[in-house]
C-alpha positions in Angstrom: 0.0 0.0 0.0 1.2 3.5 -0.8 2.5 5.6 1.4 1.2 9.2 2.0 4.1 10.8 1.0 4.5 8.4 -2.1 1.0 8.5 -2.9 1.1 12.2 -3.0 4.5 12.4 -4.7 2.8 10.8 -7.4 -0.1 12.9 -7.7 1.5 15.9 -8.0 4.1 14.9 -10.8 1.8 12.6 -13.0 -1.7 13.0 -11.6 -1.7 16.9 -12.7 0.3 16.5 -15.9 -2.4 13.6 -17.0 -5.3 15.9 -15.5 -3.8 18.4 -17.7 -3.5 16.3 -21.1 -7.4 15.0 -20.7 -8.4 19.1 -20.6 -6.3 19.7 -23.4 -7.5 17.5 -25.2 -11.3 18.2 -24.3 -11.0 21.7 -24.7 -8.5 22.0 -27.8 -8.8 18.6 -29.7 -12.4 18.1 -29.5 -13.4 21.9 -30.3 -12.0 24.8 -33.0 -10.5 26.8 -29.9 -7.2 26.1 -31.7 -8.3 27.7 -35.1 -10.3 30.5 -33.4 -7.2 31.8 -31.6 -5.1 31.1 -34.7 -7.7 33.3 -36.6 -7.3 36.1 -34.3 -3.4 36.7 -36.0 -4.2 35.6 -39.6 -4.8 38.3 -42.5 -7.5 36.7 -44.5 -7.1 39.8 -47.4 -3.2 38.6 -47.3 -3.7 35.4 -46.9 -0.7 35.0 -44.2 -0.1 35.7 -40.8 1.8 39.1 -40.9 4.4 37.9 -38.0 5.8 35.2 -40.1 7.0 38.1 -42.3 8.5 39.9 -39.6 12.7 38.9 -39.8 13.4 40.0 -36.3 10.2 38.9 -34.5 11.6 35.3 -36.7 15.4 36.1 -35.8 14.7 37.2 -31.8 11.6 34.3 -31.1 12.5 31.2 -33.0 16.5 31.4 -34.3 18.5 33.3 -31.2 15.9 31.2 -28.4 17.4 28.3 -29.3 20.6 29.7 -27.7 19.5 28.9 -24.2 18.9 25.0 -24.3 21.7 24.7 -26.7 24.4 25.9 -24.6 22.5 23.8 -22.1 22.7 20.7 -23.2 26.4 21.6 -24.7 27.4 22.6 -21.2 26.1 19.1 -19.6 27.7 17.5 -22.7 31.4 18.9 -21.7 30.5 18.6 -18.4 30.0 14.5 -18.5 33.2 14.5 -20.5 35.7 16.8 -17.9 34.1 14.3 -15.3 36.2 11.4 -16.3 39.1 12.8 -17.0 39.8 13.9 -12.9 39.5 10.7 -11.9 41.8 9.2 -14.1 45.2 11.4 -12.5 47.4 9.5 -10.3 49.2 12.0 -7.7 51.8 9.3 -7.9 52.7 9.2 -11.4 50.9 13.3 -13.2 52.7 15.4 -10.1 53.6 17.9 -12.4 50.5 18.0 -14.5 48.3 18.2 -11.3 50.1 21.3 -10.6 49.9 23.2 -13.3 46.3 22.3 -13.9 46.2 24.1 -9.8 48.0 26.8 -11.5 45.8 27.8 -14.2 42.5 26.6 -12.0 41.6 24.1 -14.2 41.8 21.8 -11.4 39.0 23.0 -9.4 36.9 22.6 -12.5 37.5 19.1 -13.2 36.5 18.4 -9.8 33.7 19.9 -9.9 32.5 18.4 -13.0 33.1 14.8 -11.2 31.5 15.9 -8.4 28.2 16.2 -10.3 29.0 13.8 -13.2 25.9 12.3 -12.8 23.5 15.4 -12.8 25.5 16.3 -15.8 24.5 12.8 -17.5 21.3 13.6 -16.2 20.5 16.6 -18.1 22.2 14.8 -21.4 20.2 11.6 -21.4 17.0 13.7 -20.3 17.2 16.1 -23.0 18.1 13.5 -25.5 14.9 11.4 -24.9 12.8 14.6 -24.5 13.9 15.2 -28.1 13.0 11.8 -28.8 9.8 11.0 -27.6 8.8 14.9 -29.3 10.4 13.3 -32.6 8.4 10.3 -32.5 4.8 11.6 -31.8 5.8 13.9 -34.6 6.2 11.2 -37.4 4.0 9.3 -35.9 0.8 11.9 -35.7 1.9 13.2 -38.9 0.0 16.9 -37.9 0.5 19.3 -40.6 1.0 23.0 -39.5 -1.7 26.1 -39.7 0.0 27.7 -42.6 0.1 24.7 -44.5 -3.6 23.5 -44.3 -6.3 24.7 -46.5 -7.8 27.0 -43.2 -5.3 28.9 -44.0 -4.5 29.3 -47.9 -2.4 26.3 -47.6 -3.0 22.6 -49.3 -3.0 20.1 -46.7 -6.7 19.3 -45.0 -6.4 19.8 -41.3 -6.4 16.8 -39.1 -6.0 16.3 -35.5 -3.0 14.1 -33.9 -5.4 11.1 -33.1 -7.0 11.1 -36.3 -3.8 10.0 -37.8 -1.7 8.1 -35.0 0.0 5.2 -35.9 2.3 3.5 -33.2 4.2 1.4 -35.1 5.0 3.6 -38.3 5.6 6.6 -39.7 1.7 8.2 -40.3 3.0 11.1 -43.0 5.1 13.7 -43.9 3.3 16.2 -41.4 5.5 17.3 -38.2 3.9 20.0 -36.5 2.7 18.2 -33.4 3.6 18.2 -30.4 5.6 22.1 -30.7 9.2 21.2 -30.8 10.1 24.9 -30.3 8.2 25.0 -27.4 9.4 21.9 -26.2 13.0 23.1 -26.4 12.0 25.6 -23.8 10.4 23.0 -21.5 13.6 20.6 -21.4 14.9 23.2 -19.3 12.9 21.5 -16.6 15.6 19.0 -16.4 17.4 21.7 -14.5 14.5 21.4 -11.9 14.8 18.6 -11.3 18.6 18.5 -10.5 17.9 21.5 -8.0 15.4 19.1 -6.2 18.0 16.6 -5.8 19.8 19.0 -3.7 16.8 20.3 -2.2 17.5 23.8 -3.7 15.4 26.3 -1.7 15.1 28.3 -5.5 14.1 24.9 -7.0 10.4 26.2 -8.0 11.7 29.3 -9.8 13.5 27.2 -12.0 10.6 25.0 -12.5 8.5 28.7 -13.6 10.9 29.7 -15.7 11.3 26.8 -17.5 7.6 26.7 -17.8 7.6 30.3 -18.8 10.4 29.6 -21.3 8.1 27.2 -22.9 5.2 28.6 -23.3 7.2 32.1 -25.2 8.8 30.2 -27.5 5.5 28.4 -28.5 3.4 31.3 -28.0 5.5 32.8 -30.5 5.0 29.9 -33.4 1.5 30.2 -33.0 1.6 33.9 -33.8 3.5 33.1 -37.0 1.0 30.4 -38.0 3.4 28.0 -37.2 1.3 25.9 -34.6 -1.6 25.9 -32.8 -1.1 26.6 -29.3 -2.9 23.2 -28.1 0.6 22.2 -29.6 2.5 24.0 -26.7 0.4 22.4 -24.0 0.8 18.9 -25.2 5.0 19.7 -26.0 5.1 20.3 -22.1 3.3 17.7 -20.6 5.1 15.0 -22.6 8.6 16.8 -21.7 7.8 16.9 -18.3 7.0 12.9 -18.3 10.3 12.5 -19.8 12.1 14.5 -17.9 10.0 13.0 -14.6 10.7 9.3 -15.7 14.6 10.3 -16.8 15.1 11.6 -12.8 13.2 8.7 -11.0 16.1 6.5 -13.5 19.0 8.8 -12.0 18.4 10.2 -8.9 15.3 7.8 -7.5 11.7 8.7 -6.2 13.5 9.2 -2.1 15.6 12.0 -3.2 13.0 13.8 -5.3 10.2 14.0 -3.0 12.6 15.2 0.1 11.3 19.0 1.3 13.7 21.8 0.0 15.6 23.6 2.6 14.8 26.0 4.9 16.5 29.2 5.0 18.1 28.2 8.1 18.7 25.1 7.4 22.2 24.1 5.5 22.9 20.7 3.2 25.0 18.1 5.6 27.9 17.6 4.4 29.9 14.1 5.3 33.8 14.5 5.1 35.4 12.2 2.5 39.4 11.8 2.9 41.0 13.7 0.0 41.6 11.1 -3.1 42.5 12.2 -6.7 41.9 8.4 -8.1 
């Protein structure tokens, strides 16, 4: 039988996000909410949406964006790699190497990277199947975007994602949903949950601004015709699954639900002896 703490552990971090999909799907899928928003940034005497136009809205929203979880998951990529390489000096045999890595404070850094190695493999592998499971509804929903259907001078008849799901193979050439702009945004939420791990006391103000992030960037495809914001909502529920099933893998359901600390209260901290190996 489930614990309390278990039982509401689980509640909160798949109960809400599957409470969350069936309303999305009831309110978006099953109605033209989608396309009457849409409509509400679409030109009809054009025949376009006038954002999509814009070269800096395009440049600032959609190209430069992508800097931020890029030189994420780059950072946790270099990270992983530094972490090895600490662990392999011998203060018996790389004396002199040691030292001048001390010198030029490289040192320090290495350490550091092996001293979270696996939060930096964390955020790798979580951002890789993030981008996976977004890749695979996409090919296999085969969703074609606003601009290209015929609602909006386009040639493509607009389907929803269950009307063409296949599980097994690819359903089309369509791969608008879920957002994967949007969804670049939420795999910042990877970073949430390595501050839970520590029990970060700022832990929730990552999880907002990653939620935040999220919803600009797909905000800002659905004002250039480029999705429908349903798309957005569904791109960050199935990131935060991923991202939820990728921690309970790494850092385990015990460490995750544990309170954050208290302003007064400071991380214990068990002395290890001093070992370069």
């Amino acid at each position: 039988m489930l614990t309390s703490s278990r039982y509401r552990f689980y509640w909160v971090n798949f109960g809400i996000p599957l409470i969350c999909a069936a309303v999305v799907f009831l309110l978006f899928d099953m109605t033209k909410i989608d396309i009457a928003f849409s409509d509400l940034f679409y030109d009809p005497a054009t025949q376009m949406f006038p954002l999509d136009n814009v070269q800096l809205f395009e440049k600032i929203t959609h190209k430069w964006a992508r800097i931020i979880p890029n030189w994420t998951g780059e950072a946790a990529i270099i990270g992983a790699l530094l972490s090895f390489l600490w662990p392999r000096l011998k203060a018996d045999k790389h004396v002199k190497l040691i030292a001048y890595l001390e010198k030029i404070r490289v040192a320090p850094l290495l350490r550091f990277a092996t001293k979270h190695r696996r939060d930096f493999l964390f955020i790798v592998f979580a951002f890789s199947i993030c981008t996976g499971v977004i890749h695979y509804l996409k090919g296999h929903t085969s969703v074609y975007c606003p601009v290209e259907t015929t609602q909006y001078a386009g040639k493509i008849e607009h389907k929803e994602w269950y009307e063409n799901f296949d599980l097994l193979k690819v359903a089309g050439e369509g791969r608008c949903w879920p957002g994967g702009h949007a969804s670049g945004g939420f795999t910042m939420l990877a970073l949430y949950f390595v501050a839970r791990r520590y029990r970060w006391r700022h832990s929730k103000a990552i999880l907002y601004g990653s939620l935040l992030l999220g919803f600009v960037y797909g905000t800002t495809r659905v004002l250039q015709g480029w999705h429908y914001m349903s798309h957005t909502f569904w791109a960050g529920i199935f990131v935060w699954l991923a991202c939820l099933l990728t921690a309970l893998a790494f850092y385990g359901r015990g460490r995750l639900e544990l309170p954050v600390l208290r302003k007064d209260e400071e991380p214990v901290v068990v002395a290890k002896p001093q070992s370069i190996s």
